[in-house]
N, C-alpha and C positions, 0 to 999 in steps of 0.2 A: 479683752478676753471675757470678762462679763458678761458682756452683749451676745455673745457666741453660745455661752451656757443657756441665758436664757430664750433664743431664738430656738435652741436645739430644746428646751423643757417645752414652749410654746407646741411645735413644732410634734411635739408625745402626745399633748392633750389634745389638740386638732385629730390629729391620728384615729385617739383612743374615744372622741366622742362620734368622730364617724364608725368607727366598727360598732358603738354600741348603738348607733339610732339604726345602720342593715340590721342587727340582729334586731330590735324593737319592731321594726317594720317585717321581718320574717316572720315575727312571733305576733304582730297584730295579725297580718294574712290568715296564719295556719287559726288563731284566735278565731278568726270573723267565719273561716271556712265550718268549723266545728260548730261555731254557736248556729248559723244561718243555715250553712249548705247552700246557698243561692245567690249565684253573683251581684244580681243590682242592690238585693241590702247590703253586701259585704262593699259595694260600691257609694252608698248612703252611710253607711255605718264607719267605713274603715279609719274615718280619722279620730272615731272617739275611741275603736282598740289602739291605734297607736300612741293617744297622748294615757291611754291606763298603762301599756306598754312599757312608755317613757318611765311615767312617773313610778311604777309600782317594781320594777328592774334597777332604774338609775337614779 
């Protein structure tokens, strides 16, 4: 029965870290779109919005 509880908490946190890294990554895009306005820096750029994203959210 143990095993169940914690499969099923495991199971919330998997969940709840993917909802937050779409919302990090929606919120890097519209980030890069603001600061840039120009797709190939926001293409160069986008993984440094998303780990500020990360880090500064979660």
């Amino acid at each position: 029965m143990r095993h169940m509880k914690s499969t099923g908490f495991m199971r919330r946190i998997f969940i709840s870290n993917a909802l937050q890294k779409e919302f990090a990554h929606k919120n890097a895009l519209s980030l890069c779109e603001q600061t840039f306005n120009d797709a190939p820096y926001c293409e160069t750029y986008y993984p440094i919005f998303l780990d500020l994203c990360l880090i500064t959210w979660f």
